[in-house]
FIRO-966815 format. One line per field, with one value per residue (C-alpha): residue number from 1; residue in three letters; x, y, z. Coordinates in pm, 1 decimal. Each point is the difference from the previous one (the first is absolute). Layout:
BEGIN
k: [NUM,...] .
r: [Ala,...] .
px: [X,...] .
py: [Y,...] .
pz: [Z,...] .
***
This chain:
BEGIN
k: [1,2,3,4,5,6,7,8,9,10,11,12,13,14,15,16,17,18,19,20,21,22,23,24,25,26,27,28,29,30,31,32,33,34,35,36,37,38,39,40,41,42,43,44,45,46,47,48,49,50,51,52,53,54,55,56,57,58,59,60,61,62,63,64,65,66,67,68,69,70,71,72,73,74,75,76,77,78,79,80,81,82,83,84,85,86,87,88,89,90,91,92,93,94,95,96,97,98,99,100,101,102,103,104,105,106,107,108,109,110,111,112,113,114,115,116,117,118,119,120,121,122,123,124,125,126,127,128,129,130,131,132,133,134,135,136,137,138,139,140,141,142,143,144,145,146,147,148,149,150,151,152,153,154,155,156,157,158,159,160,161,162,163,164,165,166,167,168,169,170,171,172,173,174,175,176,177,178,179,180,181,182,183,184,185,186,187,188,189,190,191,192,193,194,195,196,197,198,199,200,201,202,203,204,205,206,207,208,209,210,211,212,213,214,215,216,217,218,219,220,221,222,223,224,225,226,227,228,229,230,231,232,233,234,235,236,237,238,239,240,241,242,243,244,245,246,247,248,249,250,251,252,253,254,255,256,257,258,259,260,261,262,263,264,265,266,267,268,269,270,271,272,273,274,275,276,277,278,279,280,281,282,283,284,285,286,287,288,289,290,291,292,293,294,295,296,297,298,299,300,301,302,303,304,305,306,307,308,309,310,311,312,313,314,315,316,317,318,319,320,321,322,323,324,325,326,327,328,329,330,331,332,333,334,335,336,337,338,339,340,341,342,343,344,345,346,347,348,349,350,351,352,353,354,355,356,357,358,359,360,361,362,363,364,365,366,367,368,369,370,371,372,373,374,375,376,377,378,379,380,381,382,383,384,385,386,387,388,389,390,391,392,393,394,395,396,397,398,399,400,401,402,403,404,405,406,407,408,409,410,411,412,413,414,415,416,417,418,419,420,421,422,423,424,425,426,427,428,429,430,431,432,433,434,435,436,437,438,439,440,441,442,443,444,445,446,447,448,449,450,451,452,453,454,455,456,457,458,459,460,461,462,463,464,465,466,467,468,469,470,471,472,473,474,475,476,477,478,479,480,481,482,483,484,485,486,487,488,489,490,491,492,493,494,495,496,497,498,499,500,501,502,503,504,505,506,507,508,509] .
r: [Unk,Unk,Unk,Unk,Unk,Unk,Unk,Unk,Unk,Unk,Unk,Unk,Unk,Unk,Unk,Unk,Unk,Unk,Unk,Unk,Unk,Unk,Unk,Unk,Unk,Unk,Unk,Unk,Unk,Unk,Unk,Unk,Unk,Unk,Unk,Unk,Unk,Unk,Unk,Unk,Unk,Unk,Unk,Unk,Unk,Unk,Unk,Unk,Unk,Unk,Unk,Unk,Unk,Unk,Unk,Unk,Unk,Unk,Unk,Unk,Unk,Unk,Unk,Unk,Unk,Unk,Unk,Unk,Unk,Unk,Unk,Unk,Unk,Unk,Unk,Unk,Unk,Unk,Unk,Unk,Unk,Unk,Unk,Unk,Unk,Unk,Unk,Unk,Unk,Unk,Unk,Unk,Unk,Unk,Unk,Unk,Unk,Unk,Unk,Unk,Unk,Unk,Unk,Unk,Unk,Unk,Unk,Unk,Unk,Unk,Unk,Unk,Unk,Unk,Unk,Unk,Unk,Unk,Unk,Unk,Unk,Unk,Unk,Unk,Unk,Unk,Unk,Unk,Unk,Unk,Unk,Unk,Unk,Unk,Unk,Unk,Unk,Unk,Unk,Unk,Unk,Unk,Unk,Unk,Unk,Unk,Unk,Unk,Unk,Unk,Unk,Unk,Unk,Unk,Unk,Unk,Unk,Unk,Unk,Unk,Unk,Unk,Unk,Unk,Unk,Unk,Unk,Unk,Unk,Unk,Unk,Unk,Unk,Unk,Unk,Unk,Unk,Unk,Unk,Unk,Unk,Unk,Unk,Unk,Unk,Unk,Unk,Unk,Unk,Unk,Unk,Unk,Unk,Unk,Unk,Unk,Unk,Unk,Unk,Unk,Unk,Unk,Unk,Unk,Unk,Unk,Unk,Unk,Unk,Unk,Unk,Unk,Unk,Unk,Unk,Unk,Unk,Unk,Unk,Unk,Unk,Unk,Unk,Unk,Unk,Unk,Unk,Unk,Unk,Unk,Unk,Unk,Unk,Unk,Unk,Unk,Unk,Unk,Unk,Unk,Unk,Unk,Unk,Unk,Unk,Unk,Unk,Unk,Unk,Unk,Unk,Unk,Unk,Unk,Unk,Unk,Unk,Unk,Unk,Unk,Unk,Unk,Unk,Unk,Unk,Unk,Unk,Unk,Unk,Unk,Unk,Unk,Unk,Unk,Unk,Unk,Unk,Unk,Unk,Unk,Unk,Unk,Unk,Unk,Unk,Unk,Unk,Unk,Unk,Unk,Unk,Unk,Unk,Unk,Unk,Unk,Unk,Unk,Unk,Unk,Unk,Unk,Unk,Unk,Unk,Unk,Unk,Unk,Unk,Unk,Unk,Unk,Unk,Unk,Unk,Unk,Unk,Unk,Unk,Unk,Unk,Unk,Unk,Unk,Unk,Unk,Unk,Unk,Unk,Unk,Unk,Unk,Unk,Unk,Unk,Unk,Unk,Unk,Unk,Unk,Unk,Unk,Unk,Unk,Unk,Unk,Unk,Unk,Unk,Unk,Unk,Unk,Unk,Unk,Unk,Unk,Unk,Unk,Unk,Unk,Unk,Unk,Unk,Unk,Unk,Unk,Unk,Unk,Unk,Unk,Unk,Unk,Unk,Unk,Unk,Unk,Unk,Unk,Unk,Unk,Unk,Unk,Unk,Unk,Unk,Unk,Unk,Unk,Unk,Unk,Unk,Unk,Unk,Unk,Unk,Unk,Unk,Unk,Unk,Unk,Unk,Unk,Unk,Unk,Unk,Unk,Unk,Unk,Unk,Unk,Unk,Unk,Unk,Unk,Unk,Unk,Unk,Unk,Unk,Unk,Unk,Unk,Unk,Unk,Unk,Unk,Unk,Unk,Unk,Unk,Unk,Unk,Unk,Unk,Unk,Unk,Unk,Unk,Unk,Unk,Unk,Unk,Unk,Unk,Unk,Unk,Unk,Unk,Unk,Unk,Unk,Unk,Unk,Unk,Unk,Unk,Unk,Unk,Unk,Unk,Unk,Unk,Unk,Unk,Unk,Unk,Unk,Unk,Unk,Unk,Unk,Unk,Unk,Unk,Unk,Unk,Unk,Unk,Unk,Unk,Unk,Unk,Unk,Unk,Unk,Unk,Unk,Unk,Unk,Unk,Unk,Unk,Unk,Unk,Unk,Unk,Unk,Unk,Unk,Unk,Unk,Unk,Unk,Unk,Unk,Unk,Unk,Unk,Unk] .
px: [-165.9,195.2,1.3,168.9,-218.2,182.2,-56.6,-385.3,-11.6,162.3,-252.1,-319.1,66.3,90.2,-300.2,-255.2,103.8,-120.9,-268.7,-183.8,-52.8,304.2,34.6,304.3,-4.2,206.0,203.4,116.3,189.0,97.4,359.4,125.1,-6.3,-375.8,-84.3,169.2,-126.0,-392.5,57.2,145.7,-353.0,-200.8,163.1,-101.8,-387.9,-44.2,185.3,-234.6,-348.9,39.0,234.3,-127.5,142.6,-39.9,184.1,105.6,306.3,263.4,275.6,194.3,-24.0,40.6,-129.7,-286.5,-174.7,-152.4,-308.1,-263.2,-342.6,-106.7,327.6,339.0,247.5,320.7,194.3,134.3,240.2,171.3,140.3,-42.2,6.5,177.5,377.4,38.6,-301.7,-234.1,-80.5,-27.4,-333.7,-133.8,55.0,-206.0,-258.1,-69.2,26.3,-219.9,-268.2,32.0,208.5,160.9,350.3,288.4,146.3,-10.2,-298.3,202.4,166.2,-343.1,-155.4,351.7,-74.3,-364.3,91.3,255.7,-206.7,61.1,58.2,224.1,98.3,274.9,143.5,235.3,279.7,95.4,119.5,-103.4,259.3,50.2,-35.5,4.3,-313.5,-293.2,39.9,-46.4,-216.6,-275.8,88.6,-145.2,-249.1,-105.0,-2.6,-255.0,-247.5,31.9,-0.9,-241.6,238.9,311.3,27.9,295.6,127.3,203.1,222.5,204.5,316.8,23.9,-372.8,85.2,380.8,-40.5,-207.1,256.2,341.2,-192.5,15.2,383.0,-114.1,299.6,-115.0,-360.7,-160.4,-20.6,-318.6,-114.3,-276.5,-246.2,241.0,318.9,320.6,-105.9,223.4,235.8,27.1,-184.5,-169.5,-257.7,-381.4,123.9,319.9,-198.6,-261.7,303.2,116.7,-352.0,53.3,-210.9,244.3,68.8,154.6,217.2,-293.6,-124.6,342.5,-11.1,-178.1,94.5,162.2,314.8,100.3,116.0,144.3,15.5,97.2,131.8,-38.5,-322.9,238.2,-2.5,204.7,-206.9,-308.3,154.5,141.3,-358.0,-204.3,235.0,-5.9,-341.2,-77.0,211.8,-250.7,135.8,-46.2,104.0,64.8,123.4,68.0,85.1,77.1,-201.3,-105.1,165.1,318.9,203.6,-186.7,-237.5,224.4,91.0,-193.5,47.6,66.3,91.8,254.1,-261.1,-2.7,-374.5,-88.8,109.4,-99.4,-123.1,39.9,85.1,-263.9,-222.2,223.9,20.7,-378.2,3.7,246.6,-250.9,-247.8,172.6,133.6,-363.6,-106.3,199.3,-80.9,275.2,-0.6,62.1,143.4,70.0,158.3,160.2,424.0,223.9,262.5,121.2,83.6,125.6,16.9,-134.7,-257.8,-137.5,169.3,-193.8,-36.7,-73.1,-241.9,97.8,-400.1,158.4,-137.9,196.9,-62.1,90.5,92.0,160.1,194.6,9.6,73.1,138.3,-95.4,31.3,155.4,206.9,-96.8,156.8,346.3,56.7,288.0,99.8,57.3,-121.7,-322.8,-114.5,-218.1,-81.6,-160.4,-184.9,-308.2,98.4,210.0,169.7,-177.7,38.3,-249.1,-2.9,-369.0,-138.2,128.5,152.8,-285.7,-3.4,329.8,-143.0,241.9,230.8,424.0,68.1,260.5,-1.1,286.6,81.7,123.2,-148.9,-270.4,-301.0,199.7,-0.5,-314.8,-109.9,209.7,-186.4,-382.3,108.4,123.7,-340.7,-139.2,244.5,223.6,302.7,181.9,333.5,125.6,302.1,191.3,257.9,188.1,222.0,-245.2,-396.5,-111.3,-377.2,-14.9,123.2,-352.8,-99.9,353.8,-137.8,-288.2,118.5,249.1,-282.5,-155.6,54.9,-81.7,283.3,292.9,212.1,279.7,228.7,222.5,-142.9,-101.1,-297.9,49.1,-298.3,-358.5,-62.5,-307.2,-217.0,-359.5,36.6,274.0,174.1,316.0,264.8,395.5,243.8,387.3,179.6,188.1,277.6,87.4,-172.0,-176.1,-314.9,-290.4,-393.5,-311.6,-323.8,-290.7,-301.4,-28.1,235.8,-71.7,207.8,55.3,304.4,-129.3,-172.9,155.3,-177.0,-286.9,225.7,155.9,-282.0,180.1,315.4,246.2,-265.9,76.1,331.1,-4.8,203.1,170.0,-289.9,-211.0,-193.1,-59.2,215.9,-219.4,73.0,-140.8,-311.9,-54.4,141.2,158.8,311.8,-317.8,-158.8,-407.4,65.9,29.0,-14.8,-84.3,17.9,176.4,106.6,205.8,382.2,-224.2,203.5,-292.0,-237.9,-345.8,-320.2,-42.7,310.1,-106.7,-322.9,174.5,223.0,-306.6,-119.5,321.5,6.3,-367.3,109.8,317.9,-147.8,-298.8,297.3,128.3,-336.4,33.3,310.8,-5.3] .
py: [2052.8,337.7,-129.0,-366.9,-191.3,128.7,330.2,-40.2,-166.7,300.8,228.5,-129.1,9.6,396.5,47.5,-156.2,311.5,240.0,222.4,175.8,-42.7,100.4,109.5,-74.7,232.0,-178.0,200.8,-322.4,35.9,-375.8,14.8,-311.2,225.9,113.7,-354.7,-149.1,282.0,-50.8,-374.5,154.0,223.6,-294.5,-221.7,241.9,10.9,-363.8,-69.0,309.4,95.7,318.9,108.4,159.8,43.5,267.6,96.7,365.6,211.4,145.6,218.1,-297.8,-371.7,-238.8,128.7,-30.5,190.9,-128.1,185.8,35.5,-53.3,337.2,206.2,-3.7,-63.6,102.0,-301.3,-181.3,-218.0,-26.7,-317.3,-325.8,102.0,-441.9,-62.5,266.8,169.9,-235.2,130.8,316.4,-123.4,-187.3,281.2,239.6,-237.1,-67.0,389.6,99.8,-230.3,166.2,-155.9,191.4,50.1,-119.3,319.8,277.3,196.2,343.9,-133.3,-22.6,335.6,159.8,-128.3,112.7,317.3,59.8,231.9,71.8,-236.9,-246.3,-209.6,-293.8,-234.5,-246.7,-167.4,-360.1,-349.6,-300.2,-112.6,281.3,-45.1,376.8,87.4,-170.7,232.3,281.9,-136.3,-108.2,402.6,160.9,-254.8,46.6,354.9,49.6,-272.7,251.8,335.8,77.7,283.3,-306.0,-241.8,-256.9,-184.1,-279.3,-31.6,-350.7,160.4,-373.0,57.9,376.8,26.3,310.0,241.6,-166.4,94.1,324.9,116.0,-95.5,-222.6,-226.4,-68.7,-162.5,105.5,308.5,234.1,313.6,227.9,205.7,-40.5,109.5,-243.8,-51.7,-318.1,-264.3,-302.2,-164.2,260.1,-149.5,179.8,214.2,141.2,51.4,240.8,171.9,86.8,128.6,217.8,-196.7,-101.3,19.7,258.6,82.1,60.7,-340.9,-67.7,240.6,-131.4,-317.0,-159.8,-112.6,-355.6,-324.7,-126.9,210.6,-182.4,176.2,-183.7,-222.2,-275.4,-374.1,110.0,290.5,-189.2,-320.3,257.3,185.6,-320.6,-148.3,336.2,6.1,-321.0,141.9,196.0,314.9,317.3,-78.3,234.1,-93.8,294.1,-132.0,216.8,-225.8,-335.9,-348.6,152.4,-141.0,-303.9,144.6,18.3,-343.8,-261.4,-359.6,-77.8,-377.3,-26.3,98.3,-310.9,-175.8,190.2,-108.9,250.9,334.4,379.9,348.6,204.2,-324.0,-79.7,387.6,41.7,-299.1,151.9,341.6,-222.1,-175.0,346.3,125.9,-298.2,143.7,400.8,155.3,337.1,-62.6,322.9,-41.8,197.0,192.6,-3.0,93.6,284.8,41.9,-226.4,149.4,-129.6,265.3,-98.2,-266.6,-63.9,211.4,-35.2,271.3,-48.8,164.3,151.1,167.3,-216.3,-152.0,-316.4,-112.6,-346.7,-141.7,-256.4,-4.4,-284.0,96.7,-231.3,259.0,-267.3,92.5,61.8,-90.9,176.8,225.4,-47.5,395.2,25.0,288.0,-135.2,-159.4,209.6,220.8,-328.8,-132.2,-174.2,103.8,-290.1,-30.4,-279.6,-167.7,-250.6,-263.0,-158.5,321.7,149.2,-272.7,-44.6,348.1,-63.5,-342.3,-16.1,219.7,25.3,49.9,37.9,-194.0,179.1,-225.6,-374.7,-117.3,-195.6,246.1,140.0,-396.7,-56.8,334.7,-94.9,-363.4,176.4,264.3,-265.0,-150.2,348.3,221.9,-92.4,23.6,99.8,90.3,-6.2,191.1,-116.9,229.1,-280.2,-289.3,-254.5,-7.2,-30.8,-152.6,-363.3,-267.2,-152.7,338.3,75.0,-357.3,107.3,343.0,-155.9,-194.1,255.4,122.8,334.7,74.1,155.0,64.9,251.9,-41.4,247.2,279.7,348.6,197.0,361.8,144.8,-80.0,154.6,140.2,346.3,-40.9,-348.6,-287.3,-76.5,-185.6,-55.9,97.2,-208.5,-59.2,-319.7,9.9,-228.9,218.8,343.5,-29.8,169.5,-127.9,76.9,-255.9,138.5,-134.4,96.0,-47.0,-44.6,-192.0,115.0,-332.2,108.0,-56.6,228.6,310.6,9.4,276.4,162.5,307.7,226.6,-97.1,199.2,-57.0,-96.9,-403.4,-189.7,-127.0,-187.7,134.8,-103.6,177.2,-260.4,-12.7,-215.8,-198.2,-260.7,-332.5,172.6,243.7,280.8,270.0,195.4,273.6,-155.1,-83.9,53.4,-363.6,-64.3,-327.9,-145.4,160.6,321.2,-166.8,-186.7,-346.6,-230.1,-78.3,182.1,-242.0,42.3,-262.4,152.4,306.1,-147.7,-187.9,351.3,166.3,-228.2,28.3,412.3,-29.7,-252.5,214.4,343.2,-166.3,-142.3,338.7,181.1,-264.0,72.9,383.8] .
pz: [19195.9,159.3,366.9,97.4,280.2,283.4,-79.9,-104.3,366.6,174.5,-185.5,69.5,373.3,-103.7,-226.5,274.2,219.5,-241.9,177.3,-327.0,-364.4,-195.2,-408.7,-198.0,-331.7,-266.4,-260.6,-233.1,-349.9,-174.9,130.0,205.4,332.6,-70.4,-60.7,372.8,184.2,-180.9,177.0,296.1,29.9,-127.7,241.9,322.4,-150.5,21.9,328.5,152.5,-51.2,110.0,-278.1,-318.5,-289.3,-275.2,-279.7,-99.8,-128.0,244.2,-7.5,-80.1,-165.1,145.1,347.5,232.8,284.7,328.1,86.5,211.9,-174.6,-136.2,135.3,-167.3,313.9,-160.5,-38.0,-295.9,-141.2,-295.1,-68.4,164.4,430.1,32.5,162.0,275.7,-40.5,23.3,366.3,-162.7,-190.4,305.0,186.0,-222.6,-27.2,340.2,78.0,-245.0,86.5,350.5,191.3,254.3,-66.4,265.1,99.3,246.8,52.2,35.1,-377.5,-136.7,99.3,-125.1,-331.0,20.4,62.5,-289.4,-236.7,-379.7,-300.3,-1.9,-283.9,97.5,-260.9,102.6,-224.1,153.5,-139.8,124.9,166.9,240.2,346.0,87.8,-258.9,173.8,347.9,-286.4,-162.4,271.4,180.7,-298.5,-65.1,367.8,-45.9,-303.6,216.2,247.5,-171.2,-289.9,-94.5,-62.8,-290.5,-98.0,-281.9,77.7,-337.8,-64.5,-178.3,-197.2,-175.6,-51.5,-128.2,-238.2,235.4,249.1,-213.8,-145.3,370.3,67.7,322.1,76.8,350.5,175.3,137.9,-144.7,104.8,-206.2,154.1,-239.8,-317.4,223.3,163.5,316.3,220.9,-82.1,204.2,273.6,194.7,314.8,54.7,234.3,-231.2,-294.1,232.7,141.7,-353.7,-56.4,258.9,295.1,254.7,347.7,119.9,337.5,195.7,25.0,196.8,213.5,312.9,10.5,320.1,32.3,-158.4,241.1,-325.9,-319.1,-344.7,-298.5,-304.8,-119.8,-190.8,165.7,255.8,127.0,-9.6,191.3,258.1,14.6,89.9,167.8,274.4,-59.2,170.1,300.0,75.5,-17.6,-233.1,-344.0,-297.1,-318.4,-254.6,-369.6,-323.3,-167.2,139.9,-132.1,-105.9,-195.9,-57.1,-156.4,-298.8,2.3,-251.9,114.2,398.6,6.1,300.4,253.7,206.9,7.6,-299.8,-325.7,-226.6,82.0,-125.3,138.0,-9.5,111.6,317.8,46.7,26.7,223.9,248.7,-11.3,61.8,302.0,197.1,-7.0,158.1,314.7,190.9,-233.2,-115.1,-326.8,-158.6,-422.7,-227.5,243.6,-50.1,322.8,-55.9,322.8,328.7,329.8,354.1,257.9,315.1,-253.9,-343.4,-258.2,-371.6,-210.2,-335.1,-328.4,61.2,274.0,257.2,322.3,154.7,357.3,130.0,276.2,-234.5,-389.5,-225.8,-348.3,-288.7,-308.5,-242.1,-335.4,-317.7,-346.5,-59.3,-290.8,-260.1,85.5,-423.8,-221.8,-120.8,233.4,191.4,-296.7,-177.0,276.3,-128.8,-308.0,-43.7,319.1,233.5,291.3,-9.2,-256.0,78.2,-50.9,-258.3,-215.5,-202.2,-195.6,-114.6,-178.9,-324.0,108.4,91.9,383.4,264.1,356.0,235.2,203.1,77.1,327.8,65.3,-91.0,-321.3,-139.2,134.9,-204.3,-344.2,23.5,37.9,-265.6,-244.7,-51.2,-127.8,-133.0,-322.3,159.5,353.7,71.7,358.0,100.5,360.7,125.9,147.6,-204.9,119.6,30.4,375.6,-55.4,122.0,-252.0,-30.4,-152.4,-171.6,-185.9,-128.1,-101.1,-196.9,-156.8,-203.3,-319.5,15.9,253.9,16.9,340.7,-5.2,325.3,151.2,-163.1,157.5,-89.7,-125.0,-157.6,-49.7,-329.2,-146.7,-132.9,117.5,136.0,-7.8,-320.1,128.9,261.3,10.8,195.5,62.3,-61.9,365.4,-142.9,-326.6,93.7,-309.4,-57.8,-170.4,-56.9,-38.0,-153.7,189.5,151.6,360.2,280.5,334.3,290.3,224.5,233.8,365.3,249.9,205.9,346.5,110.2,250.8,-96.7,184.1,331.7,-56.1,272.0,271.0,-0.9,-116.8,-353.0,-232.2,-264.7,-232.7,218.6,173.1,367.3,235.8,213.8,323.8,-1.5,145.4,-290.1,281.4,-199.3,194.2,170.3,257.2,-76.5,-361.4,-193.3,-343.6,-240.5,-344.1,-323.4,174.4,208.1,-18.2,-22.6,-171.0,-280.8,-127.1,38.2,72.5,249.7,188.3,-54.6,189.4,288.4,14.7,84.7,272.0,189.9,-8.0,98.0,298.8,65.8,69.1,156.4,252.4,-7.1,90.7,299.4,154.7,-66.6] .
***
């Protein structure tokens, strides 16, 4: 048996929500993965009679399609759809019964009006967080389109076509044969890089904003609903919405829940602004803020947006080593996010730069696949907590190297080692490995303002204790600004108080 109980449970309630007959197409060889994903298919035919099993011979073993009866829908998987993208098969079941799917109307007829062929296949592990949104877009897409079909492809059941195509990061998309994306990418991104996207126009005759929020991260979308239930006219305008969490794996310091996971609480907080009369505005990045009659914000699209106050909540991002290599061997080696991408470098030598807590945390997760990590610290002393410093020095496939600088990422077509300087003797030395996992902290999302607002020296905005920046009606929250820690529940409560300042300020001015 594939599924535990608790699982099983969770997918009959699914299953009874199926609308029309559905036809899985089974491409099996006598390998172990053809063999779990024959009980995996088995397994759905029993719990539903509704689901219909056939055998035939696809593109590749082990894989199978989900069809409509009598009309091939476009979507497949090869390998076993469990872990993270289990939601990925219910999903595709339930959509290509006929159930409606939960997204915008004006989404849906863009993707019924994309013409041409499209073929998608998508490289993922497992145990990424980022691959399902992928995943279910282009699944959603070829229910939608008769002129889309995708492959969802488990790098673990597929390592040669995997290594025969260099892909070192998931997921990985290619599109009729050709490189297409790397990394998550939401519904909406992936039809802007096929060339259906907003443009300025949509902006242009919109009113001006009571409160207008930059930034779609916890912060943004606390500030958002928390103006929203004001009263007054909300925007929130977000390069891509989530943020930074939606790179993060495990969430277990969010008080009441114990366990969650980025992209999860991320679709949550979408979930929760919409509940409110905001003008949601994704995948739009600000270039330009200036204070005139209102305070405007110009869009890279070209577009400008008025508001009477703005809140910015842009975040930070992960900070770059600066050495040769390093952006020359992105995703070819170079990686930022050991959940993800971890798993293709199963056997293998890599590098973790960096000694704080999510550099330890990243050595300990990479341990239990990879034959061996190295991390290198620049300072004399490791600054991860001692509970993780513990278990670190636990494992036997570990080596730390303090006080140490890095000074090359090395490689031809993708990653074959790392240089670095022994700080104490100025020696220089070389590692052959495979991969290297950048760990050194995050640089905040502000540079775009220029000289408009005081910032620290490491660029990030200097706030009062009611998230008032030094321009009057402009207030900022979360990890763009001088707060002492860098949280998502402060980054929350940060929100609500720049939401409840210019709310005060709207008041009194």
């Amino acid at each position: 048996m594939l599924l535990d109980a608790d699982i099983k449970a969770q997918l009959a309630q699914y299953l009874q929500m199926m609308e029309g007959d559905v036809l899985l197409k089974v491409s099996a060889g006598s390998d172990k993965v053809s063999r779990d994903m024959v009980a995996l298919v088995d397994e759905l035919a029993t719990m539903s009679s509704i689901i219909k099993v056939e055998n035939t011979q696809l593109e590749r073993t082990p894989s199978f399609s989900v069809n409509r009866i009598g009309e091939d829908t476009g979507i497949t998987f090869a390998g076993i759809p469990l872990g993270h993208e289990f939601t990925s098969l219910v999903l595709a079941l339930l959509q290509v019964s006929g159930r409606a799917p939960k997204v915008d109307q004006r989404v849906i007829d863009q993707i019924k009006s994309i013409e041409g062929e499209f073929r998608f296949e998508s490289y993922i592990s497992l145990s990424c967080q980022n691959c399902p949104d992928v995943v279910q877009a282009l699944n959603l897409m070829s229910v939608l389109n008769p002129g889309i079909s995708h492959t969802m492809i488990d790098g673990a059941a597929f390592k040669e076509e995997v290594e025969s195509k260099d892909i070192m990061a998931v997921p990985t998309v290619f599109l009729n044969g050709e490189s297409f994306s790397s990394g998550r990418m939401s519904l909406e991104e992936l039809l802007g890089k096929m060339g259906s996207a907003p443009d300025a126009s949509e902006f242009a005759d919109k009113d001006p904003f009571d409160v207008l929020v930059v930034g779609g991260g916890p912060a943004g979308a606390s500030a958002a609903i928390y103006a929203a239930r004001k009263g007054i006219r909300t925007g929130i305008v977000a390069e891509r919405f989530g943020g930074q969490i939606l790179d993060t794996a495990a969430i277990e310091n969010f008080i009441s829940v114990k366990h969650t996971e980025g992209p999860k609480l991320a679709a949550s907080l979408e979930e929760h602004v919409k509940e409110y009369n905001v003008d949601v505005m994704n995948l739009q990045r600000a270039k330009r803020l200036e204070k005139k009659d209102f305070i405007e914000i110009e869009l890279e699209n070209g577009a400008v947006l008025k508001s009477k106050t703005v809140i910015l909540s842009t975040g930070a991002r992960w900070r770059n080593v600066g050495v040769p290599g390093e952006a020359e061997f992105k995703n070819k080696g170079v990686a930022y996010c050991p959940h993800c991408d971890g798993p293709l470098f199963e056997g293998k030598h890599v590098a973790v730069i960096g000694g704080g807590n999510s550099g330890i945390e990243a050595a300990i997760d990479l341990a239990g696949i990879v034959k061996h990590v190295t991390v290198l610290e620049f300072m004399p002393e490791l600054k991860a907590d001692s509970v993780l410093q513990d278990r670190l020095y636990s494992l036997p496939n570990v080596t730390v190297l303090k006080n140490v600088q890095t000074k090359e990422i090395t490689g031809t077509d993708k990653v074959n080692g790392i240089t670095y300087v022994d700080r104490d003797t100025g020696a220089e030395h070389h590692i052959e490995l495979a991969g290297v996992f950048v760990q050194i902290g995050l640089v905040p999302n502000t540079e775009w303002l220029g000289e408009t607002i005081d910032r620290t020296r490491m660029g990030e905005i200097v706030v009062d204790k009611r998230g008032a920046t030094t321009i009057p009606g402009i207030f900022a929250a979360g990890d763009c600004t001088d707060s002492a820690y860098k949280q998502i529940i402060i980054s929350m409560g940060s929100g609500a108080t720049a939401a409840l300042g210019a709310f005060d300020y709207l008041i009194r001015n």
